[in-house]
C-alpha positions, -999 to +999 in steps of 0.1 A: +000+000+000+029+022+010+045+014-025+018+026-038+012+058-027+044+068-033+039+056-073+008+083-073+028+110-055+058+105-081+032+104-105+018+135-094+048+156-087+064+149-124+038+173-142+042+196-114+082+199-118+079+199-156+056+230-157+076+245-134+106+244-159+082+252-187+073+281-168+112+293-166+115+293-202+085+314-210+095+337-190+134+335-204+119+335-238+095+368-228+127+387-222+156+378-240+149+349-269+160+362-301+141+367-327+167+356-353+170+323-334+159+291-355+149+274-322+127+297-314+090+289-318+066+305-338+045+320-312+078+334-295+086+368-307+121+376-295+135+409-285+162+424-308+182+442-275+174+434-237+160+458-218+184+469-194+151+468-170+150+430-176+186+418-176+183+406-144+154+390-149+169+371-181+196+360-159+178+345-133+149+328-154+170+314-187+197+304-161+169+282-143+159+269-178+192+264-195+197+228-180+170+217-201+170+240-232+198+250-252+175+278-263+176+295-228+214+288-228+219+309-259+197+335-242+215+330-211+247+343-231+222+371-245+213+379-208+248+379-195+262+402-225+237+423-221+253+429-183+284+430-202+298+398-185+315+387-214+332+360-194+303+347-186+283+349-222+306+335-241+311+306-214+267+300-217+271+301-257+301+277-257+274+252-234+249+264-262+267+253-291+279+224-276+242+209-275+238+222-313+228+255-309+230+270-347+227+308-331+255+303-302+279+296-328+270+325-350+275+345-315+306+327-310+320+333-344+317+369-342+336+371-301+366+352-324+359+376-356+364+408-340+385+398-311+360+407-281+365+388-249+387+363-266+420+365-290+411+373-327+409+345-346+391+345-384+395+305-386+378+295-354+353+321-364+351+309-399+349+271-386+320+282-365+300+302-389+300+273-416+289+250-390+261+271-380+255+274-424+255+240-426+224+241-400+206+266-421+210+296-396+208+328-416+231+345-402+256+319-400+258+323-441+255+357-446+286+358-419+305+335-435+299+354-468+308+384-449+343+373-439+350+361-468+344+397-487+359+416-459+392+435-471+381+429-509+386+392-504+363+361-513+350+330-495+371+304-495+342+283-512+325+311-539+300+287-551+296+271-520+285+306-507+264+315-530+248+284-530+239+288-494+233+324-496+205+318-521+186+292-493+189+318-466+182+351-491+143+342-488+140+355-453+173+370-444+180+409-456+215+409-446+219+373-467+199+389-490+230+418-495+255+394-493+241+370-521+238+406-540+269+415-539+282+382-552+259+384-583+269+420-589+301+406-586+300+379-612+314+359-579+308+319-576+289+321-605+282+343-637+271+384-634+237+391-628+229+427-621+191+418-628+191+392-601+217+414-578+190+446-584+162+427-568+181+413-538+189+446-530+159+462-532+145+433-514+169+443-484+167+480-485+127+474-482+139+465-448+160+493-443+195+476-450+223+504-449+244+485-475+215+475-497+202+510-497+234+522-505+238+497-539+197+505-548+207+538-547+241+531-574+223+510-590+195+533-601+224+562-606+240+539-633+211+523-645+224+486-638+202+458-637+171+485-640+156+515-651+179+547-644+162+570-620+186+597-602+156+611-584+153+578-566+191+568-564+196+601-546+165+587-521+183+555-515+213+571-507+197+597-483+180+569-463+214+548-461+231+578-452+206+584-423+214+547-410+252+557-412+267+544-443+296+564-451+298+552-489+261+567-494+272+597-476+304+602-501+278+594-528+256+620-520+282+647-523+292+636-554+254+642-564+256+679-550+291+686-561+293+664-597+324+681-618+355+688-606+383+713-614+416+696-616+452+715-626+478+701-655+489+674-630+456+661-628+450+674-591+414+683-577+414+721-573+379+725-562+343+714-573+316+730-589+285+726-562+247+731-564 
C-alpha cells in the first residue's frame, strides 16, 4: 500500500516539476529569446536588445531553464552580454553550441571575428559560422559570406556561398546583401545585375544600410534597372541616415558632380549646387 502511494505521489509531482521548468523558459523567452533564433518557436517573438530593466530578470529565469533547453542557454549568453559579462556569455554560448545551438555559434564566431572577450581568430570564427550554415542559420551564411568579402577578399568556397546564400536570401536581408553583392560581382557564378537589383531592393525594403546604398548606385547607373537619379539620390539619403559612409560620399558627389583639376591632374575645387 505504502509502494503505492508513493507511485501516485511520483506520478503526481512529475507534471508539477515539468511545468515548473516550462514556466522558466517562458519567461526566459519573454525577455531575451532572439528573434533571429531558428529554435525559437513560432508564437515566440524575441526581443532584438534586452532591456536593461530585464537583464536581471533574463539571468535569473534562462539560467533556471538552460539545463534543459539550449534555447535558454543561448539566451543566457544574450542575458549575461547584455550585463556585459563577457566571461560569462561567451562561457553559456560555448554550453549552447555544444548541444547544437546554430545561433550560439554564430555568436561565438563573431567574439573570435572581432576579437572581443577572446583573442582574434578569423579560422575559429570561420569554422564556427560554416557550421552554424550547414544548420541553415541565416546568419551563420551571410557571416561566412561576410568574412570572406571583408578587405576585398572572397569565401574560400564562392560557389559554396552562394549556394547557401540563395537558401537563406528568402527570409534574411542581410543574406539577401551578401548574395547581391556576389551576383553583382559575377562571384561563384556568372554576373547578374538583374538578379543582384532585386536582392537589393528586397533588403533596402527592410531598411539595409548596405543594400540602400547599392539601390541607390544601381538606379544612378542604370544597372540591372531603369535609371532614376531622383530615386538613387532617395536611396542614398535613407542609407546615409542609418550611417553608411559610402552613401554619404555618394551624396556629395550628387551635390558637387564636376571637378576642377590642374595640368597634374590634381582636384582644385568642385563645382556645387
Amino acid at each position: 500500500m505504502r509502494t503505492c502511494l508513493l507511485a501516485i505521489l511520483v506520478t503526481l509531482a512529475a507534471p508539477v516539476a515539468a511545468h515548473a521548468q516550462s514556466a522558466d523558459l517562458v519567461l526566459c523567452d519573454r525577455v531575451a529569446a532572439d528573434p533571429s533564433d531558428p529554435d525559437k518557436p513560432a508564437d515566440v517573438k524575441g526581443v532584438p536588445e534586452i532591456a536593461a530593466a530585464d537583464v536581471a530578470t533574463a539571468i535569473k529565469f534562462c539560467k533556471q531553464a538552460a539545463s534543459a533547453s539550449r534555447r535558454a542557454m543561448f539566451a543566457l549568453g544574450r542575458a549575461y552580454a547584455a550585463n556585459r559579462q563577457t566571461a560569462e556569455a561567451l562561457a553559456a554560448w560555448r554550453k549552447a553550441a555544444d548541444k547544437g545551438s546554430s545561433a550560439a555559434m554564430v555568436e561565438l564566431g563573431v567574439a573570435y571575428g572581432t576579437g572581443a572577450g577572446v583573442a582574434k581568430d578569423e579560422t575559429q570564427a570561420r569554422k564556427l559560422f560554416e557550421k552554424a550554415a550547414q544548420s541553415g542559420n541565416p546568419r551563420g551564411v551571410s557571416n561566412l559570406a561576410a568574412l570572406g568579402s571583408a578587405g576585398g577578399g572572397a569565401p574560400a568556397d564562392p560557389a559554396q556561398a552562394r549556394t547557401l546564400l540563395g537558401k537563406a536570401a528568402e527570409t534574411n536581408a542581410e543574406a539577401q546583401y551578401q548574395l547581391g553583392l556576389m551576383l553583382s560581382n559575377g562571384s561563384g557564378g556568372e554576373q547578374d545585375d538583374v538578379a543582384a537589383r532585386a536582392l537589393f531592393e528586397k533588403a533596402a525594403a527592410q531598411n539595409h544600410p548596405g543594400a540602400l546604398e547599392r539601390m541607390g548606385a544601381f538606379a544612378e547607373g542604370g544597372r540591372g534597372g531603369p535609371k532614376d537619379k531622383d530615386a538613387a539620390k532617395a536611396y542614398y539619403e535613407r542609407a546615409a541616415a542609418l550611417g553608411d559612409e559610402d552613401a554619404k560620399k555618394a551624396l556629395e558627389r550628387l551635390r558637387c558632380p564636376y571637378a576642377i583639376k590642374d595640368k597634374q591632374g590634381k582636384l582644385v575645387t568642385t563645382l556645387c549646387f
